[in-house]
MITOR-106416 format. One record per residue: z, y, x of N, C-alpha, C, CB in turn. Coordinates in Angstrom, 1 decimal, m for minus. Each point is the difference from the previous one (the first is absolute). Glycine has a CB too. Layout:
ATOM     n_Z     n_Y     n_X    ca_Z    ca_Y    ca_X     c_Z     c_Y     c_X    cb_Z    cb_Y    cb_X
ATOM       Z       Y       X       Z       Y       X       Z       Y       X       Z       Y       X
...
This chain:
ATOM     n_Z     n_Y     n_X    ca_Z    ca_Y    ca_X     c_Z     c_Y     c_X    cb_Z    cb_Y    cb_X
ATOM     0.0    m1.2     0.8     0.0     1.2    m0.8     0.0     1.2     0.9     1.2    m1.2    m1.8
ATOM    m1.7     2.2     1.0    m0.2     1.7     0.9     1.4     0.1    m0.1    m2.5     1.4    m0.7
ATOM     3.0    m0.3     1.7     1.2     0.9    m0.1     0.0     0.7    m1.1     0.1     0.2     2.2
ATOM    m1.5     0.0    m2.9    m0.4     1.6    m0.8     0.4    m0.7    m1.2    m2.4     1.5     1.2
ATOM     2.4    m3.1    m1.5     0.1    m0.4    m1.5     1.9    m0.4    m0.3    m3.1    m1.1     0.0
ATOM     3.9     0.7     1.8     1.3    m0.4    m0.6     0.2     1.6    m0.1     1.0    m2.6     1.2
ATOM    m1.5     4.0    m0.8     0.9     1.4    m0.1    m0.4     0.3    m1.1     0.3     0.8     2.1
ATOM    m1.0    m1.6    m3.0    m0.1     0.7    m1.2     1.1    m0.2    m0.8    m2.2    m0.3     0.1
ATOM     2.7    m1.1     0.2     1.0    m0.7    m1.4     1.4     0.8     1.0    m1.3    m3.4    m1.2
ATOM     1.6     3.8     2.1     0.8     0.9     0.5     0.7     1.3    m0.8    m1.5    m0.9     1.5
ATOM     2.7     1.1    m1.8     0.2     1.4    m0.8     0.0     0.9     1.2     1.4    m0.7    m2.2
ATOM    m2.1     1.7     2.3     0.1     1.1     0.5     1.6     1.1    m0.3    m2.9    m0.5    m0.1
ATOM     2.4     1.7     0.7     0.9     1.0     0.2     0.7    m0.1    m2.4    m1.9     2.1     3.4
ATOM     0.6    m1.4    m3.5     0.6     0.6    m1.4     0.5    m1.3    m0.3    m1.6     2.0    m1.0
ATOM     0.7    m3.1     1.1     1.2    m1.5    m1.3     1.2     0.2     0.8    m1.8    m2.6    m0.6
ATOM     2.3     2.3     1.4     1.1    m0.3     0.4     1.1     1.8    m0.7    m1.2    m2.3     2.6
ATOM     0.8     3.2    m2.5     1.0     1.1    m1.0    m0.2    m0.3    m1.0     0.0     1.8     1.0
ATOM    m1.2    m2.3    m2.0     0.2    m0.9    m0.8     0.7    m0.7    m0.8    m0.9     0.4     1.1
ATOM     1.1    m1.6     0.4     1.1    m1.0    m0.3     1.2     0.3    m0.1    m1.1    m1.0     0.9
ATOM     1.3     2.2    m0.1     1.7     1.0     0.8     0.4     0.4    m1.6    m0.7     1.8     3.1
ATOM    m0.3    m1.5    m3.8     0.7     0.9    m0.7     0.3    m1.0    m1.4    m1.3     2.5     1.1
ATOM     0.2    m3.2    m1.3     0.6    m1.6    m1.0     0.9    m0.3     0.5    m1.7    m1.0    m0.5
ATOM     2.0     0.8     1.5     0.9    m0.8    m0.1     1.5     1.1     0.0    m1.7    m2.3     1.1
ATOM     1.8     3.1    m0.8     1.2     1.3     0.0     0.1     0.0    m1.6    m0.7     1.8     2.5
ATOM    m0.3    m2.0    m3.1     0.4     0.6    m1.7     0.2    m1.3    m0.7    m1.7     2.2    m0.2
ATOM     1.5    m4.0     0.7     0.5    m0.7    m0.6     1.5    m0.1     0.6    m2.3    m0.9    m0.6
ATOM     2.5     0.8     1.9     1.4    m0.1     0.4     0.9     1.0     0.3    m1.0    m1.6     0.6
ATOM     0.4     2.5    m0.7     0.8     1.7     0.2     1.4    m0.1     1.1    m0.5     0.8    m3.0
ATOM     1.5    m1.1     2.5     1.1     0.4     1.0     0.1    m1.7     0.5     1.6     2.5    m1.3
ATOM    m2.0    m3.0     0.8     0.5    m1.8     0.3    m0.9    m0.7     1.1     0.5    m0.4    m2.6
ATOM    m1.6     1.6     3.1    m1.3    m0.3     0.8     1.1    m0.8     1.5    m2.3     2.6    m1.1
ATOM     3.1    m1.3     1.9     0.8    m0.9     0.8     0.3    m0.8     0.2     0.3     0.8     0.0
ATOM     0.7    m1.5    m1.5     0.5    m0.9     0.1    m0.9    m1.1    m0.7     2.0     1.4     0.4
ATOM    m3.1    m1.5    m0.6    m1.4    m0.9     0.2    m0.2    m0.1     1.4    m1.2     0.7    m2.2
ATOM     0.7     0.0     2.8    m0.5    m0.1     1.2     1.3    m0.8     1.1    m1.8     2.4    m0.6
ATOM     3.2    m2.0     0.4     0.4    m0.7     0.7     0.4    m1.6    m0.4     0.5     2.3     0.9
ATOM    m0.5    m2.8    m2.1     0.1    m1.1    m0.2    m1.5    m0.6     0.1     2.2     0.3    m1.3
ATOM    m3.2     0.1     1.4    m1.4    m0.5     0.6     0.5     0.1     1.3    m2.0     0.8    m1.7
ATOM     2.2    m0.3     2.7     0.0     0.1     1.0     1.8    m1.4     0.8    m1.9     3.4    m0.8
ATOM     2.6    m3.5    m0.3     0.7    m1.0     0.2    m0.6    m1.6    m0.3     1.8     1.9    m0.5
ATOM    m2.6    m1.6    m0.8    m0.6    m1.0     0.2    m0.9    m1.0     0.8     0.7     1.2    m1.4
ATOM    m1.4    m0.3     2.1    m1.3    m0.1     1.2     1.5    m0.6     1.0    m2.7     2.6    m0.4
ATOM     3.6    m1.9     0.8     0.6    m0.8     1.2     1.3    m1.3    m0.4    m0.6     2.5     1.6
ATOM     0.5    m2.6    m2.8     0.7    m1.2    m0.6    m1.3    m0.8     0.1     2.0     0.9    m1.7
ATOM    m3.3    m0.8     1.6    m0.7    m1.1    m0.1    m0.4    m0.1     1.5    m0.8     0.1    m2.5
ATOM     0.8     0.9     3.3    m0.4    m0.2     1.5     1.2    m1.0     0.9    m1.4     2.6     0.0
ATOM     2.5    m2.4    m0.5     1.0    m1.3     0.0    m0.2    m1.1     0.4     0.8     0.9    m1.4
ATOM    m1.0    m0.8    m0.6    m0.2    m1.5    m0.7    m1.2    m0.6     1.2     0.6     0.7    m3.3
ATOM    m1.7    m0.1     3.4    m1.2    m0.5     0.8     0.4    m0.7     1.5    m1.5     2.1    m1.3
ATOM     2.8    m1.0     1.8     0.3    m0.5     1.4     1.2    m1.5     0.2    m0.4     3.0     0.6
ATOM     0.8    m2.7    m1.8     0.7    m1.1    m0.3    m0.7    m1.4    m0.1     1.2     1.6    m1.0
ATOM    m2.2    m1.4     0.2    m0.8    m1.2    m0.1    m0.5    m0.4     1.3    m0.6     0.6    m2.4
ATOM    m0.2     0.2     2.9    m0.4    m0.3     1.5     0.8    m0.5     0.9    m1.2     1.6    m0.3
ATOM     2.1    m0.8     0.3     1.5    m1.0     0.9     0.4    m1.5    m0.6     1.5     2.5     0.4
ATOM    m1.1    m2.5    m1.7     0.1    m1.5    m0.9    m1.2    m1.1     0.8     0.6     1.3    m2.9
ATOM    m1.9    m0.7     2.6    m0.9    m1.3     0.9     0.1     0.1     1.4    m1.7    m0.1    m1.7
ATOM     1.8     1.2     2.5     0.0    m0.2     1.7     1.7    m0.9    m0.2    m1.7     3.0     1.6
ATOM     2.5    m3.0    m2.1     1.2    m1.0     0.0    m0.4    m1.3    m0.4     1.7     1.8    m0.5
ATOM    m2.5    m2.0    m0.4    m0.3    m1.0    m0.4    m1.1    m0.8     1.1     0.7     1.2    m2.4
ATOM    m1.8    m1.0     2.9    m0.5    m0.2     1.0     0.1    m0.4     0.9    m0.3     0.8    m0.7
ATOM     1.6    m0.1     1.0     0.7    m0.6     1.2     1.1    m0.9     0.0    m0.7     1.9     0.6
ATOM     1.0    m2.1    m2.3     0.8    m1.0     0.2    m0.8    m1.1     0.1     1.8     1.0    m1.2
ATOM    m2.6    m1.7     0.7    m1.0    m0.7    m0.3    m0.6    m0.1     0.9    m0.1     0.4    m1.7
ATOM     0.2    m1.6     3.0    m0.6    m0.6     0.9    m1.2    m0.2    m0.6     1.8    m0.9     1.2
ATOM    m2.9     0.9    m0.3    m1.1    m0.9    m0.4     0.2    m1.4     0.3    m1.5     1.7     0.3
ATOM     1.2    m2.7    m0.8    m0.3    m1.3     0.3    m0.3    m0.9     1.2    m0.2     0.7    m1.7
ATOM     0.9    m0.9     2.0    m0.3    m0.8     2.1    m1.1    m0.5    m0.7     2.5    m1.1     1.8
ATOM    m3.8     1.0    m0.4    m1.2    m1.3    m0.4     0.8    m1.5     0.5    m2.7     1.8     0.7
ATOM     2.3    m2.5    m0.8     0.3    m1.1    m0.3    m1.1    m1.0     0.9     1.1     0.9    m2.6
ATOM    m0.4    m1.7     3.8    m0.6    m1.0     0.5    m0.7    m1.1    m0.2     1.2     0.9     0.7
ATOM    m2.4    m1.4    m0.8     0.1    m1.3    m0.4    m0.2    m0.7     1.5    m1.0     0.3    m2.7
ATOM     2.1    m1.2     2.5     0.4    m0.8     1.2    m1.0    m1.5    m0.5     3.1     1.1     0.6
ATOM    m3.5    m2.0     0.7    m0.3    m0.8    m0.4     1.1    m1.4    m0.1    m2.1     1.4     0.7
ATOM     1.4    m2.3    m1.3     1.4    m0.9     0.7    m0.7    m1.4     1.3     1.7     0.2    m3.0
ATOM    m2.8     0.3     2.8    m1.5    m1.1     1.1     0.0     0.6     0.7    m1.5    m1.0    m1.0
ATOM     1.9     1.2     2.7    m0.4     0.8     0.7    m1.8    m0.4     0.5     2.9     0.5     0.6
ATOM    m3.2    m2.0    m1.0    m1.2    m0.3     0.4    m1.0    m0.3    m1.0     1.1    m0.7     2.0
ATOM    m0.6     1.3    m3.0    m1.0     0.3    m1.8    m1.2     1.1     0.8     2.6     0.1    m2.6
ATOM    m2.4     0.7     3.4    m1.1     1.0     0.7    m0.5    m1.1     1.3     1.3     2.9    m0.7
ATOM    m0.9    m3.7     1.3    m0.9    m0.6     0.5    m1.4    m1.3    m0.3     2.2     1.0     1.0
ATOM    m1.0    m1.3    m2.3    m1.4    m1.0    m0.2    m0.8     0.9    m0.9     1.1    m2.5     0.1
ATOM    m1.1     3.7    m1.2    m0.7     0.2    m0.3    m1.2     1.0     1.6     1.6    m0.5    m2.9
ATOM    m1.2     0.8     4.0    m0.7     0.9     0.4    m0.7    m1.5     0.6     1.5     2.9     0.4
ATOM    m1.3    m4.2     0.1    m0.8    m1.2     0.1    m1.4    m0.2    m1.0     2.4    m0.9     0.8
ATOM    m1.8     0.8    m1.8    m1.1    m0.1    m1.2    m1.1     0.7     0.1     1.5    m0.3    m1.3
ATOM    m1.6     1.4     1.8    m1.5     0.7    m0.6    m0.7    m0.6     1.4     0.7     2.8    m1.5
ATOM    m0.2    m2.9     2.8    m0.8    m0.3     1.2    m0.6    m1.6    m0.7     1.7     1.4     2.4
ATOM    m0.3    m2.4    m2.9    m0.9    m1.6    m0.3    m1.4     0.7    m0.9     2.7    m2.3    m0.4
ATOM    m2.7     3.2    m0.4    m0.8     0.4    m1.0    m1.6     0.5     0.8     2.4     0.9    m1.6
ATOM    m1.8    m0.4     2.4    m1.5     0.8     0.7    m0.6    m0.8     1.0     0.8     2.2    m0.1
ATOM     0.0    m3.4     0.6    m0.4    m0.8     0.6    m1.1    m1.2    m0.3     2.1     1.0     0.5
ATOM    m1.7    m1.4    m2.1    m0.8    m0.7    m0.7    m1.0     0.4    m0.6     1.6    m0.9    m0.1
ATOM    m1.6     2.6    m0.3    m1.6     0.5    m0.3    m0.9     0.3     0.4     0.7     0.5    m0.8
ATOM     0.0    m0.5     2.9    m0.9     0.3     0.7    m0.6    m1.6     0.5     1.2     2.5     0.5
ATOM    m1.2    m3.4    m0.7    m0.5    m1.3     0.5     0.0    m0.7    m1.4     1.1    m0.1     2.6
C-alpha cells in the first residue's frame, strides 16, 4: 500500500480537536478520572502479560526435555554376521 492511502484513514490536526472536544462534553469533569483508570488499566494488563511470560520461562525450565534413549544390543556379533552376508551375496552373483 502507498503511504498517501494509510494517511488518508489518519485523523489529522482538526479530527483530533474534534475528538478533544467530544469527548470534554461527554465526560466533562470525569474526563481525568477516565483517563487515569484507562491508564491503570493498560499497566494492570502489562503485568498480567509479564506474569504470564515469567509462568512459562518457570515452567520450561522446570520441564527437562527427555534423555534420548540408547538402543543397546544384546548380540555383540548380530553386526558381524549380518556385515558377512552381503559379501556370501556378491560373491555368488558374481560367478
Amino acid at each position: 500500500m502507498h503511504i498517501s492511502v494509510l494517511a488518508m484513514w489518519m485523523p489529522g490536526t482538526f479530527e483530533w480537536i474534534i475528538i478533544a472536544v467530544v469527548a470534554l462534553l461527554i465526560f466533562g469533569r470525569r474526563l481525568p478520572e477516565v483517563a487515569r483508570s484507562v491508564g491503570k488499566s493498560i499497566v494492570e494488563f502489562k503485568k498480567g502479560i509479564k506474569d504470564v511470560k515469567s509462568d512459562i520461562d518457570v515452567q520450561s525450565r522446570l520441564e527437562a526435555p527427555p534423555s534420548p534413549k540408547l538402543e543397546t544390543r544384546s548380540e555383540p556379533n548380530a553386526n558381524a554376521s549380518a556385515e558377512s552376508e552381503p559379501s556370501k551375496e556378491s560373491a555368488s552373483t558374481s560367478g
